[in-house]
Each structure stands twice: as C-alpha cells, then as structure tokens.
C-alpha positions in Angstrom: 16.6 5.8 17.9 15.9 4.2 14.7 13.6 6.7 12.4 10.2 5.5 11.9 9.0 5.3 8.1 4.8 6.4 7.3 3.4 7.4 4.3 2.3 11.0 4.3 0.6 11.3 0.8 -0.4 8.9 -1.7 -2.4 9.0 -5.6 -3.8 6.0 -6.9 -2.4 5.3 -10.5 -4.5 3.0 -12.3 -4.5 -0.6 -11.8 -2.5 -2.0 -8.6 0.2 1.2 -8.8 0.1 4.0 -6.8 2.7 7.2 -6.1 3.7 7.1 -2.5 5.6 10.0 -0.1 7.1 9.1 2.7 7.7 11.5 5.9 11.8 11.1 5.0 10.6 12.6 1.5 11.6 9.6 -0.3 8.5 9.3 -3.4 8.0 7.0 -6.1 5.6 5.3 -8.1 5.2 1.0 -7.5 2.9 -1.4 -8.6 1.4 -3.9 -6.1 0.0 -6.6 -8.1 2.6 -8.9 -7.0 1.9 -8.0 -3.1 -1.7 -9.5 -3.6 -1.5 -12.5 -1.5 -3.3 -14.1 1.4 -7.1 -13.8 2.0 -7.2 -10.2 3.3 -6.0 -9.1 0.1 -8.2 -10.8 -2.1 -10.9 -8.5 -2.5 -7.7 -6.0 -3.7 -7.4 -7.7 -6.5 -10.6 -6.1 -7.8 -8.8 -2.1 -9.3 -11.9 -0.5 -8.1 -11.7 -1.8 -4.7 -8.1 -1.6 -5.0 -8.7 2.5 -5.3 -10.5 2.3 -2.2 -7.8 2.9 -0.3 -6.9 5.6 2.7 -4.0 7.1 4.3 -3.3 6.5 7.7 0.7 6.3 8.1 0.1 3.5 5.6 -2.2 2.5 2.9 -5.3 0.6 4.6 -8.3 -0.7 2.7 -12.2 -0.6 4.3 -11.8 -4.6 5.1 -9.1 -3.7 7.1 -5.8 -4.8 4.4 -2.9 -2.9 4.9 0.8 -2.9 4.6 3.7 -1.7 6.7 5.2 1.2 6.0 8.3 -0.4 5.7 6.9 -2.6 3.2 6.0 -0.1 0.8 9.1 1.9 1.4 11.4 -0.7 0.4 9.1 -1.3 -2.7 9.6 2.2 -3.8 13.4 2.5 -3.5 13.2 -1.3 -5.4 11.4 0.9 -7.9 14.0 3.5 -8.3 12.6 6.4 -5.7 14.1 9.3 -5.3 14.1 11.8 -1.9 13.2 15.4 -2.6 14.5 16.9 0.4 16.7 19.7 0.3 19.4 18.6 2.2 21.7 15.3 2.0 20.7 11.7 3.8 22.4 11.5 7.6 24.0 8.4 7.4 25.7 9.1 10.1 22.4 10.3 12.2 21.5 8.4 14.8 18.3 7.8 13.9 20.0 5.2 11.9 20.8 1.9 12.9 23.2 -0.7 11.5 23.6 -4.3 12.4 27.4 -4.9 14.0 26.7 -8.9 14.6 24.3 -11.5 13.6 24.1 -15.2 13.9 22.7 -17.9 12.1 20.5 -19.9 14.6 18.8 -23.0 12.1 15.8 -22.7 9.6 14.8 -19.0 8.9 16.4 -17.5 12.3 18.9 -14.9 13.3 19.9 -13.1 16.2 20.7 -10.0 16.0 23.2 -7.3 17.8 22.3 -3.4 16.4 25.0 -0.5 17.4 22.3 0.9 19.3 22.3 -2.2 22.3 19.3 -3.6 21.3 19.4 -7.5 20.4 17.8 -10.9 20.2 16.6 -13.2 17.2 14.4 -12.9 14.4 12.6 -15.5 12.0 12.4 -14.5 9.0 10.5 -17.1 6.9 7.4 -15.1 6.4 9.7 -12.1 5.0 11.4 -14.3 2.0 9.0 -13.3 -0.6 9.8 -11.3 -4.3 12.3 -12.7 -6.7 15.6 -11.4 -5.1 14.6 -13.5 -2.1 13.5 -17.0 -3.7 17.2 -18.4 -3.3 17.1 -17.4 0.5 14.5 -20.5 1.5 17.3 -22.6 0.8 18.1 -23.0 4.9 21.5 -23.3 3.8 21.5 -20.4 1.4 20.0 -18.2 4.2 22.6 -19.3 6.3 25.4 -18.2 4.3 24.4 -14.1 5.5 27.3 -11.9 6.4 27.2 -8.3 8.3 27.7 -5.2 5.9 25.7 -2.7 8.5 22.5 -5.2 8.1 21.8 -9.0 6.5 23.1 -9.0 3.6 23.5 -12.4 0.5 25.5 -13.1 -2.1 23.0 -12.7 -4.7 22.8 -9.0 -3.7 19.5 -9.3 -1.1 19.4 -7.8 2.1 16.9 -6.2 4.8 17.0 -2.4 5.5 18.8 -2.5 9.4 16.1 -0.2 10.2 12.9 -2.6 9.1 15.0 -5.7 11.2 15.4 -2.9 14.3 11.8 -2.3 13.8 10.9 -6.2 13.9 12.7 -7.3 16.9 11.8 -3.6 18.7 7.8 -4.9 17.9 8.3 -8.4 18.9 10.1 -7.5 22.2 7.4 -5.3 23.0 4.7 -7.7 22.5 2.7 -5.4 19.8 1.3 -6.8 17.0 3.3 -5.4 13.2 1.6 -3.0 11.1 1.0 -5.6 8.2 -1.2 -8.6 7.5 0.0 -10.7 5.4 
C-alpha cells in the first residue's frame, strides 16, 4: 500500500512562496512562480489572488487551481525540506513502493512493474517540466531510463516510485488526478 502524500498545514510567504507540512511531517518553504502555467493558473499570477488560497489535502484556489500533493511534495524536498518527526523514515515499510522493471515503449511511454504487483504503462510527456527534466523530451534521452527502485537518468532526474504508483493506480481506476495543469 503505497502511502498517500496531503498537505496538512500551510502559511503563505509573500509573493508565489509558501511553507508547506505534509501528513509524513516532511515541511519546507518553495516558491511557485515557475509552476504558473496553463490558463487555470493565470489569475495566480496576481500575489493577492495568489494568497487566496485554502487547504484541502492540497493547496486549491476559489477558481478551482490546484496542485497534487505530490506535486508540491516533490517541490519541497527539491527545496531542501526536512521531516520533523521523531522517529527515522521506514524505507523498508510497506507503504513504500519501488519500481523492480520498467520498459521503454516509444515517445514519452513506460510500463511499469512495482514490487507490490501492480503494473502497466505510463506517458509521461505532460510530467517533463523544471530544468532537471528539459533533457528528458529528447525521445531518445527519455529512453535511455534505467531501474534504481524508480525511473531514474543520467543527468540525476527521476520520479518518486510512489508519485508513478500513484499515476498508473489513478489511471487504472479511471479517476481523474488531483492536478490541473
């Protein structure tokens, strides 16, 4: 069973950043000017509007923005988070997943086999956005993936297993993700 990420607290900061906690304890403070794009978002770029902003799992906005969870989670730790829980991270818990095979199937696709059973293929064109992931829409680049417990590249980017366990566990079921983008 693959842990589920949500926001349980959040402080605006000024501007685009905010302080995030996450129900895992990881916190940290990120800035999401970059993360501004496509028409739902527009009216974010405004810091008042921006500010406008409620907690439910996730940040959401009155015109109905938001992001996943696992978005924003993976932004903080980018950010240098830290967890303030008292004890250490399970690794070994089995509420964490790790990719054991994956296979390049053309373009932006993979399928993908987790240590839990569950498999079948992503695309992951829409995911290939931030600096450390501009070399991946090279099809040959993405391509050239191996399996190190997830996806990961040779110029250091990779997905969290549990945000790609997530995905295919959405898209098999038929629900629509937690994010607009």
């Amino acid at each position: 069973m693959t842990m589920l990420v949500h926001v349980i607290e959040a402080q605006h900061r000024g501007g685009h950043r905010v302080w995030l906690r996450f129900n895992d304890g990881l916190e940290g403070e990120i800035d999401l000017s970059t993360a501004l794009r496509g028409p739902v978002f527009q009216p974010l770029k405004d810091p008042e509007y921006f500010a406008r902003f409620r907690l439910d799992d996730t940040l959401t906005w009155p015109n109905g923005a938001d992001y996943a969870p696992e978005f924003l989670y993976d932004r903080v730790i980018e950010a240098g988070g830290k967890r303030v829980t008292s004890g250490s991270i399970p690794w070994n818990d089995p509420a964490f997943v790790h990719v054991v095979e994956a296979r390049y199937r053309g373009g932006y696709r993979v399928w993908l086999r987790f240590d839990d059973g569950l498999e079948g293929e992503l695309d992951l064109e829409k995911e290939l956005y931030g600096e450390v992931f501009e070399p991946l829409k090279d099809p040959e680049f993405f391509g050239s993936f191996v399996v190190d417990d997830t996806l990961t590249w040779p110029n250091g980017a990779d997905f969290a297993p549990e945000y790609l366990h997530e995905r295919l566990t959405v898209m098999r079921s038929g629900r629509s993700p937690g994010v607009d983008r």
